[in-house]
N, C-alpha and C positions, 0 to 999 in steps of 0.2 A: 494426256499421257504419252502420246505420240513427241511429240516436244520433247516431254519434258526428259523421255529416252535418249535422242537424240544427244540434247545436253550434257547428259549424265555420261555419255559413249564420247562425247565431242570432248569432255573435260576430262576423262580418267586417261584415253588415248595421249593427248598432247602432253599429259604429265609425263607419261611411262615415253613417249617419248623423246622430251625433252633429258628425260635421267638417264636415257642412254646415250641416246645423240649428241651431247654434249660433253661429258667426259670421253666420249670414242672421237668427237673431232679435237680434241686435246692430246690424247692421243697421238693422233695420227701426224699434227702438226710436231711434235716431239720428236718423233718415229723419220720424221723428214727430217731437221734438223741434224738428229743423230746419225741418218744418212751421209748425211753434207758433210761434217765432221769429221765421219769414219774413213770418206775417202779421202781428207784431205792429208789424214792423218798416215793413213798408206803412203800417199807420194811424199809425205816428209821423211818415212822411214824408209823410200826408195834411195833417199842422197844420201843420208846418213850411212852408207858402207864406203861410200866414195870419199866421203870426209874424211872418214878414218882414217882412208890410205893416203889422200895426197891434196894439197890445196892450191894445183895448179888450174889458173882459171880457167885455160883454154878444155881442160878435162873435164872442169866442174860444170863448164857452159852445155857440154855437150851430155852431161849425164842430166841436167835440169833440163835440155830441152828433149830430151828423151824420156823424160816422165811426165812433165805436164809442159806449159807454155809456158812465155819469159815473164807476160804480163801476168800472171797466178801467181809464180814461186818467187823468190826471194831467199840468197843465201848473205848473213852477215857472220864474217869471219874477223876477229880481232885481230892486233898486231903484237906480234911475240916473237922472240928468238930473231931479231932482225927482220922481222917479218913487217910490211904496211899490214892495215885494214886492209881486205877483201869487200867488196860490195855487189853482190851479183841481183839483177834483176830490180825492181822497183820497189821501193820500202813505201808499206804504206801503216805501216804500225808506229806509235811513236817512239823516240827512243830512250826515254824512260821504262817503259814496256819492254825494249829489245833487252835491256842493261837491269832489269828485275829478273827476267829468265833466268838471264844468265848468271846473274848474283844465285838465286834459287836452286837452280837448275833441274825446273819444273816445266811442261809442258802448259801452256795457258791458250785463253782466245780474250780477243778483246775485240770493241767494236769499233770500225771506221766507216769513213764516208761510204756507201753502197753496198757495207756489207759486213762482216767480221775477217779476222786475222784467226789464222792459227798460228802458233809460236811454240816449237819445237827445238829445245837446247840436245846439243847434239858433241861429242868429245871428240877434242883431236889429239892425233898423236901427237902433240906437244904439249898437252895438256892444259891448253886454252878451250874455252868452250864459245862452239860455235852456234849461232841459232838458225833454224829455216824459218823462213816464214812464206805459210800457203795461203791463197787470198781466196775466201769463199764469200761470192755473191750473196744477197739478200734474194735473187731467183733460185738459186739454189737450194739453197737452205726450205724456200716454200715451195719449192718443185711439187710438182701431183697433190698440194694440199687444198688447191679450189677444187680442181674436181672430186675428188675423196669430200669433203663436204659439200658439194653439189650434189652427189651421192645421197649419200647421207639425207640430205635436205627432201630429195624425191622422195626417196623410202617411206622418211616419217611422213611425210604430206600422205604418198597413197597411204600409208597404214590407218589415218586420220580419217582418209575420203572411206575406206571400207570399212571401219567400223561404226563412222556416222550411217553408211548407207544398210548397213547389216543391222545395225539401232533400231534405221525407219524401218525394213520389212518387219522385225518382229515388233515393233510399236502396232506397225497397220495390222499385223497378223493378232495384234491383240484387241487394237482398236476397232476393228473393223466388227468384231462377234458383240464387241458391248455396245458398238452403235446398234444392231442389230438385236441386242436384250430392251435395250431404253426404246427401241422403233415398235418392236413385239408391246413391252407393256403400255407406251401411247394407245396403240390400236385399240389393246384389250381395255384400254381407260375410256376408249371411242366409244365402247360398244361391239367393236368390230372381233367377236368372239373365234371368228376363222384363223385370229390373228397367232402364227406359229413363229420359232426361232430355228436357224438353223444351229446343229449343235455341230462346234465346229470349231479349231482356235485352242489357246493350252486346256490343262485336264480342268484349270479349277471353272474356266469360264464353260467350258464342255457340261459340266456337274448344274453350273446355273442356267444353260439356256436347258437340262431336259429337266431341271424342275419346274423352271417356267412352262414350259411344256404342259409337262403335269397337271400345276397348278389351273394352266388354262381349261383343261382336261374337263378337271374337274369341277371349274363353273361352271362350264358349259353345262356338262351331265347335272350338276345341283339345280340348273336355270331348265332344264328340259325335263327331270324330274319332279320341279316345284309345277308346271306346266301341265306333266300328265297326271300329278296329283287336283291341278285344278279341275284339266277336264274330267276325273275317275268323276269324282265328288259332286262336281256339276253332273255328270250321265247317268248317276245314281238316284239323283232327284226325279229323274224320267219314271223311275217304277213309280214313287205315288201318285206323280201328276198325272200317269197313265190309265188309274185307276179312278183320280180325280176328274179326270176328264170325261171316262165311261160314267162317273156316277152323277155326272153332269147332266149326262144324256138325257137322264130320265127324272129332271126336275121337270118339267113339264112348261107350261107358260107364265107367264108372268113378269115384271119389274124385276123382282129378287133373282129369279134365276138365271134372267138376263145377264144381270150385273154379274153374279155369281159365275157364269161362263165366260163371259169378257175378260173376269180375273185371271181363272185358269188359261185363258190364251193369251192374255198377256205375261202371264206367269211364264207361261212356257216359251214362248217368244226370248224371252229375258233367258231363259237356261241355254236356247239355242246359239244366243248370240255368245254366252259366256264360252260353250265348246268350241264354238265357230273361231272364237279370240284365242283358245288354247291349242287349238287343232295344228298349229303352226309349228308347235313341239317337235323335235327329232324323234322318233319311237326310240325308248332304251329297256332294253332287257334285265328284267328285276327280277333275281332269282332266288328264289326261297334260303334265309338263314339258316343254319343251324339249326337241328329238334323243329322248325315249320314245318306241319303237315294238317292234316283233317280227315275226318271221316266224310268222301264223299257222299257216298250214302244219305248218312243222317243230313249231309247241309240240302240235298236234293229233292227229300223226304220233307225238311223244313219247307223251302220256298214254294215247292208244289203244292203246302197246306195253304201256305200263301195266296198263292195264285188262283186255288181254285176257288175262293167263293165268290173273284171278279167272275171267274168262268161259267160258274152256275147263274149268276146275275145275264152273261149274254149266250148262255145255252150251247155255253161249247163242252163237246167231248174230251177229256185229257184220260193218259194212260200214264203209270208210270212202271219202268221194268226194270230189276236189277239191284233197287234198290233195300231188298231184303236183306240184306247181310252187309257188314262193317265192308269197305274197299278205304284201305289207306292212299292217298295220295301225297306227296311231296309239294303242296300249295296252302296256301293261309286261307282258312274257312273263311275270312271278308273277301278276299280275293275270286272263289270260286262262285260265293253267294252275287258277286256283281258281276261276274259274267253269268250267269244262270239267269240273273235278273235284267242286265240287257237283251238277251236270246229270247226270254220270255216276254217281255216289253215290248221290241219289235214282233210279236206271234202277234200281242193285241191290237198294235199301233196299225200292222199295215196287211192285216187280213179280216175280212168282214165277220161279223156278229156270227155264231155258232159253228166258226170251225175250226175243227178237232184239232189239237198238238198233242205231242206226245216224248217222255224224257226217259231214254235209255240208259240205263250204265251196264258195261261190258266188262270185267275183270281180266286181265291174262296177268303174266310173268311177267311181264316188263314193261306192262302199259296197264292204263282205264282208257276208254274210250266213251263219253259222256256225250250221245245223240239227244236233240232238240230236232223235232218234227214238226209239222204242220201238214194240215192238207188248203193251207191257200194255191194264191196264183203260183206261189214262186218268184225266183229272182230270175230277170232275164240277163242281170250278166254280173257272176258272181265274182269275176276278177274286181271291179270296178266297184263290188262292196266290200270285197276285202282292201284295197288302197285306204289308208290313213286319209280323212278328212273326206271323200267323196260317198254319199248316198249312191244305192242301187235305182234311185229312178228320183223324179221328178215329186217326189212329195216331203221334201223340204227336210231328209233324212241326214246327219250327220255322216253315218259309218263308223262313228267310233265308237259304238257299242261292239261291235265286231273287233277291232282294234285289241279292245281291253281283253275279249274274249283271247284274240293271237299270241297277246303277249304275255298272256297266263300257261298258253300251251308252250310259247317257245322259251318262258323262261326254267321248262321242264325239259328239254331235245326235243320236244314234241310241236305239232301244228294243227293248224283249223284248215277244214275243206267244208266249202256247200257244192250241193246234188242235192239233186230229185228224192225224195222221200217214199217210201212205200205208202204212206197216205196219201202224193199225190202231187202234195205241194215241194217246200225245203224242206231239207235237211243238211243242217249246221253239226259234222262233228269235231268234234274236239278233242286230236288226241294227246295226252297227256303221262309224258314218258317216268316211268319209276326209278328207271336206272342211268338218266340222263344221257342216254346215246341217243342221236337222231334214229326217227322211226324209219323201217325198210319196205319194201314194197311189199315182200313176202308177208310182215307181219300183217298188214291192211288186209290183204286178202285172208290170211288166215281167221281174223276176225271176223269178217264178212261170212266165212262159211261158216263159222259160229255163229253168227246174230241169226243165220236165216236155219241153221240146224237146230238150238236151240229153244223151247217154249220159252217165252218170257211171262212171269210172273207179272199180273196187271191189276191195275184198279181204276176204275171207268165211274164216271157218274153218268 
């Protein structure tokens, strides 16, 4: 494209100007000539008063060399009235040409060796007709016509050299963004999803590197979406293997149960690796459609009918508070039920046989706040379970059950915090904004003095 501008600039310039430059040096060489002409034609009509009056030679020599030189002019006078021929000066016209004038008596030029003749019939008071003749050079005549085309010649060149060179900036200034669209989608063809364009260069190429943009954009997110879709799906199968595992426990001895346990941890092995391969995902914030909401309540109410008969199976205590009454939330009831169901998974996974958790809902104006308790050990470093991909300790924990939990509160303004529980161990809340503004500190606390002023409604096995 760069070229072929070039070209395009390199061939319209020379034409435009050849079509002036060539008629102007036509011109000019004319304009010269007419020059040369017009003064010769002055010193012919310089003698012509002297003629008039007398055509004595020693007069006539002195008024010819008073106008131009001996060697330019030339007076040829006939003979009349007892008069000879007159011959002043060098004839270089022939005399056919002198004796056509004066037959005519017309002004003419005609050409001779190193130049032309002008030939000027001129009246005398005897009424013979006399002719001048003025001798203009062939330098003359092209006087200042090289350089005035030298001129000329420079002009068009530089006009040529600058609009070839103003061709190539805007070629490169074009070329330059589309090497840089074809460099972006190789990348993107690579794999190499980081791969951006600069948007830069005219409007139309500007319009295609920010859809490229865009369009990269949005692989990525589709590729990091299809990702955490993997890992939700995979982290979802933990609730029954969790359950399957507990129920594992208590098959007792034997061949069967052997195998039967083997399954489930190889089973679960296999889940771990498929999170572990997904975990690599970018987190991207998915935030509820249009008319998306739920009763938290009722889904809270569900999983905890869930959960409890694994719990009476290992003799834990559970409570549940708050959940009397509808609380609308702004989240897809699958979405709350699997973060309910990771929080409650990790209760079973990683705290010992009968102890207590416990699942609060809190209602205000502009938030729920949905606590998960326990009275286990606790997490000793709850930054490090909240990070994508890192377990809170050494027993072989993903973290992205937590994850799922983050990204359901912050695709509300809201967020996840663990602390200390009032039973002793965690507590995971999650809070979860109605009005999509991020949550303030005021209002945390304000709920706090709620949770601990208000009686919670319970149910205990």
């Amino acid at each position: 494209m760069r070229w072929a501008l070039v070209k395009v600039s390199l061939a319209v310039t020379t034409m435009v100007v050849l079509a002036f430059a060539v008629p102007l040096g036509l011109v000019i060489r004319e304009m010269a000539r007419d020059r040369a002409f017009s003064n010769a034609e002055r010193e012919a009509a310089a003698v012509a008063p002297a003629l008039s009056i007398t055509t004595d030679r020693d007069q006539l020599e002195r008024v010819v060399a008073s106008v131009g030189s001996d060697a330019g002019m030339a007076v040829h006078i006939p003979a009349g009235d007892g008069q000879r021929a007159l011959e002043l000066g060098r004839q270089r016209a022939a005399d056919q040409d002198i004796a056509a004038v004066r037959r005519l008596g017309r002004a003419s030029t005609t050409g001779v060796p190193g130049g032309s003749t002008l030939l000027q019939p001129v009246a005398l008071s005897t009424g013979e007709i006399a002719v001048v003749e003025v001798y203009v050079p062939e330098s003359e005549v092209t006087n200042g016509v090289g350089t005035a085309w030298a001129v000329l010649a420079g002009v068009g060149l530089a006009l040529i050299v600058g609009s070839v060179a103003v061709a190539d900036r805007l070629g490169v200034r074009m070329v330059l963004p589309a090497r840089s669209l074809v460099e972006g989608a190789r990348e993107l063809g690579e794999g190499k999803l980081g791969a951006r364009v600069p948007e830069e260069g005219p409007s139309e190429l500007r319009l295609a590197a920010v859809a490229f943009n865009s369009m990269a954009d949005q692989v990525v997110q589709l590729l990091a979406n299809e990702r955490e879709l993997a890992a939700d799906l995979s982290h979802r199968l933990r609730t029954p293997l969790t359950v399957l595992r507990l129920n594992t426990a208590s098959l007792g001895e034997g061949p069967a149960a052997e195998q039967t346990r083997t399954a489930v941890e190889q089973l679960e092995r296999e889940v771990d690796t498929i999170i572990r391969t997904a975990r690599e995902a970018k987190p991207q914030t998915a935030a509820a459609g249009p008319g998306a909401g739920c009763d938290a309540a009722e889904v809270v109410r569900e999983r905890m009918a869930f959960w409890s008969a694994l719990a009476e199976d290992e003799g834990r205590k559970w409570r549940v508070a708050g959940a009397d009454r509808p609380v609308r939330i702004p989240v897809a009831r699958a979405d709350l039920a699997a973060a309910l169901d990771a929080l409650l998974g990790n209760v079973f996974r990683h705290t010992p046989e009968g102890t207590a958790f416990a699942v609060d809902v809190h209602n205000a104006e502009d938030a729920v706040i949905v606590l998960v308790s326990d009275a286990g050990p606790g997490i000793p470093d709850p930054e490090a379970a909240m990070a994508r991909g890192r377990g809170s300790g050494s027993d072989g924990s993903t973290g992205l059950g937590l994850d799922i939990v983050r990204r359901l509160a912050e695709s509300t303004g809201g967020d996840v915090r663990i602390g200390s529980s009032v039973l002793g161990g965690t507590e995971v809340r999650i809070w979860i904004q109605l009005d999509g503004r991020a949550p303030s500190g005021g209002g945390h606390r304000q709920l706090r003095r709620r949770r601990r002023g208000r009686p919670a409604a319970s149910r205990q096995s």
